[in-house]
N, C-alpha and C positions, 0 to 999 in steps of 0.2 A: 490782556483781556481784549476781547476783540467788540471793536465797535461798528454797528452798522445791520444793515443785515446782507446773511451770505446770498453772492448773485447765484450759484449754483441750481437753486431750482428753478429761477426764473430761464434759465439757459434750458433746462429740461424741457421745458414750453414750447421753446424754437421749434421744432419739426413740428409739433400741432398746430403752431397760430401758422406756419405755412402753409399746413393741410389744408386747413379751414381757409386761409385765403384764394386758395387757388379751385378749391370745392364750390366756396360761398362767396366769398367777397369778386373775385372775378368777374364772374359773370353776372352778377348784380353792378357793376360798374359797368362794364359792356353793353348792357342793357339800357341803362340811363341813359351812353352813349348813342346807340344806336336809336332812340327815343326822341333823337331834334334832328335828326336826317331821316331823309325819304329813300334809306334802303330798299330795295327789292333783288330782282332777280340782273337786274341789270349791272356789270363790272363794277361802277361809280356810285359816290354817295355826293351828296351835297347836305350843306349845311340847310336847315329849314328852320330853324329855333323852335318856337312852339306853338308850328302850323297842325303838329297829329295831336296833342293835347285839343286845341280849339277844335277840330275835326269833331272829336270824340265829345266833348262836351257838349256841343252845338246841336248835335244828331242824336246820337246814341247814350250819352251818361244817362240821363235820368229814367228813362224804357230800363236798361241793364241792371243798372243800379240797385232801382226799386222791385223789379224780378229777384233778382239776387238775393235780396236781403231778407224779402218776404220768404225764399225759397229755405238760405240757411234760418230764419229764424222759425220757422215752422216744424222744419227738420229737426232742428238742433232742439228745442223746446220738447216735441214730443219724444225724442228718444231720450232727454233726463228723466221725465215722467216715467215713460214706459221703464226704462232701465233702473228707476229707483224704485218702482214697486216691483220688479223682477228680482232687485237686491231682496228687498225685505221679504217678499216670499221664499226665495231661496237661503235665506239666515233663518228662517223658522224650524223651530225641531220636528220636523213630519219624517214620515215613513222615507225611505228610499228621497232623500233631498239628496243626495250624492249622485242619483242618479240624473235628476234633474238638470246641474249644473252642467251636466256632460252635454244633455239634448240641447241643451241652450246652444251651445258653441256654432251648430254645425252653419247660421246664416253667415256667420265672422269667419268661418274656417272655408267654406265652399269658396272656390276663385271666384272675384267679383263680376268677371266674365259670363260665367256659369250661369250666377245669380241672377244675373239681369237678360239671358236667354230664358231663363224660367218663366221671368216676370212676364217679359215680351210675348211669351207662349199665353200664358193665363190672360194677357187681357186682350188678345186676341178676337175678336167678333166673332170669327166663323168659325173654328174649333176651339176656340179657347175655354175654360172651365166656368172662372165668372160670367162671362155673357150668356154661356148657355144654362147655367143656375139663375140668372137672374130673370132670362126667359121663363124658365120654367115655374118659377113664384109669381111671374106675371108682372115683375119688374120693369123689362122692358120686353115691347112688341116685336122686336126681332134684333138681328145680331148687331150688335154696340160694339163699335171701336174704341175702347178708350184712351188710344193713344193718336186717333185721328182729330180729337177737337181739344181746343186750348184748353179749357178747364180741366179738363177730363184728363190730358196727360198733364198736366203739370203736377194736381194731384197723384198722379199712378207713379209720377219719377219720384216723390217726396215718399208714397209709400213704401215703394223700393233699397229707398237710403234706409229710412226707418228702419227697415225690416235686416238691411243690412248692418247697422250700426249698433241696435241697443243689444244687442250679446255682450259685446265688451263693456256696456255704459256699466251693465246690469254687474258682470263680472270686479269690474273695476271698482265700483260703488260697496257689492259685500265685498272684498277685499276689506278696503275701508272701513266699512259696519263692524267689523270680528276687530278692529283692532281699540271699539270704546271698551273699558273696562265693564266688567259684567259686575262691581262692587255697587256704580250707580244705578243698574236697575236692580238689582236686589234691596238697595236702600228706596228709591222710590215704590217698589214694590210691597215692602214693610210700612209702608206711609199710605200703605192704598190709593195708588196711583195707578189710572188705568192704563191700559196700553197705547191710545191713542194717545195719552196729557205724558207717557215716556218718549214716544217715538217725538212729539213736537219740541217736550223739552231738553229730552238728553241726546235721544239720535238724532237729529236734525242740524242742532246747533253744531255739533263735533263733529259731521261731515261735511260743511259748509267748504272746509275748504277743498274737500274732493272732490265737491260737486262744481266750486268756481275755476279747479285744473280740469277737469275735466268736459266743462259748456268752454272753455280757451281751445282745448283741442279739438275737440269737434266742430266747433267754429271752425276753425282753420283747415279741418279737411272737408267739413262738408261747404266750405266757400269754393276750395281748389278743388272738390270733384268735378271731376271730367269725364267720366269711364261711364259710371251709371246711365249720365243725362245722354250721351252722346247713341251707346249702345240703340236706348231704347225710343231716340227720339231725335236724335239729331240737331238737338234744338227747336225743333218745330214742334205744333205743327204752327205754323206763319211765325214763326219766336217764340212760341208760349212757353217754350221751356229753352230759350236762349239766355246763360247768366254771362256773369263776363269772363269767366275761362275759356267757356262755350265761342264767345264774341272776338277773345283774343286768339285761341286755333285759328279761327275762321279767317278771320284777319290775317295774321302772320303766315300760317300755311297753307291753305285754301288758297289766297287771293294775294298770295307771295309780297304782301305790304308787308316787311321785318320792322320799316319803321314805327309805321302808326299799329302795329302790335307791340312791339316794345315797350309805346307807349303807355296801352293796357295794363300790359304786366307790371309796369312799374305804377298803375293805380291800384292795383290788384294788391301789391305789396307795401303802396301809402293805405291801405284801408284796411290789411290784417296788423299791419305797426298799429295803428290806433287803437286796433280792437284789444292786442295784446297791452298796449299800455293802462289800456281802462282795467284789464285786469288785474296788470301787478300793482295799481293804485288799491284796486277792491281787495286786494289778497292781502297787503300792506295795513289796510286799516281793519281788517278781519284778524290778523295776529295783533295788533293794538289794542284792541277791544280783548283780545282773548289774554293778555299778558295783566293788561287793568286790570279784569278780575281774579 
């Protein structure tokens, strides 16, 4: 009788945990490495300890930081919104809902590229679509840039993500929606319960946790987008739409500083660890709660 357990499938592992270390763990070590030296373009590195952290804190963290966070949590907030009442109305039994879900796709499926020439196009001042409609209701007195003044694009890059991201929120959500039983609303329904006191208490509760994987991942891309902001804004205009992805290019490839961008990226990656860990706490105590009852 054999005792123990067989090493056999841990052996299986070997070629994946090497994958993954030379995919992921590599160059997250390298990174840390090159993070307390003053890398550049120059052949030599020297040791610096932690002169590009102090850099970055002294000047820059709290401007980026606070961009950033306001930028993913405005983003991230209105495309669970948006994209949970895109679920619920696409799980409604109407006409032609089939065809619906199709039109939805096409902001997720157009290359992000695409998308954000469009954008750039529309909010254009002199031929663009919105300024010249908002001319014409008497909005505004003549042709508006809204990617030339801080407010103006910070908002326009945040509408863009939006417009980009909630397809899949929306998609991903009814995925989830189809999979409550249809026993508990026909029993709440028998109880004269209206649709709003079902959606709060039986769809709501039993997508919690699709909606807390889901505000985790889009956290996490719309922190590391880079594509959007960049396209249509450069990070300007004077920073207004500078986050710290934006901040670390600049840094590391722009201005060929490898160290004290390194350094970035590895705040970049202390500040989505934290964001992911607040989540498997929250998702932890959401199956605890959900197992008690």
């Amino acid at each position: 009788m054999k005792t123990g357990r067989d090493p056999f499938p841990y052996l299986l592992l070997i070629p994946a945990i090497l994958l993954v270390g030379l995919i992921a763990a590599w160059p997250i070590i390298e990174t840390f490495r090159l993070s307390f030296t003053d890398a550049s373009m120059r052949p030599t590195q020297e040791y610096v300890g932690m002169e590009n952290y102090t850099k970055f804190f002294n000047r820059d963290f709290w401007p980026v930081i606070s961009r950033t966070l306001i930028w993913t949590t405005l983003s991230v907030s209105l495309k669970l919104i948006l994209g949970l009442l895109g679920a619920v109305l696409l799980n409604a039994a109407v006409p032609g809902r089939a065809l619906f879900r199709v039109l939805i796709m096409p902001p997720w499926v157009v290359p992000i590229a695409v998308g954000c020439f469009m954008w750039a196009w529309l909010y254009n001042g002199q031929f663009g679509m919105i300024s010249g409609l908002g001319q014409r209701i008497g909005l505004f007195s003549g042709p508006f840039e809204f990617l030339a003044y801080k407010q103006a694009a910070f908002i326009s890059t945040v509408v863009t993500d939006v417009w980009i991201g909630t397809p899949l929120v929306a998609l991903y959500l009814l995925a989830a929606m189809q999979t409550v039983p249809t026993d508990l609303y026909e029993a709440a329904w028998t109880d004269g319960a209206s649709r709003f006191y079902r959606f709060r208490r039986i769809t709501l509760p039993l997508l919690m946790p699709s909606i807390a994987t889901m505000a985790l991942l889009s956290t996490i891309w719309t922190f590391n987008s880079f594509d959007i902001i960049w396209i249509l804004t450069e990070g300007g205009p004077r920073g207004a739409t500078t986050t710290m992805i934006i901040d670390t290019y600049r840094t590391a490839i722009s201005r060929f500083r490898y160290g004290e961008g390194a350094a970035r990226a590895v705040m970049i990656l202390i500040c989505l660890s934290v964001l992911s860990a607040v989540y498997l706490a929250m998702l932890l105590r959401m199956t605890r709660k959900g197992r008690a009852k």
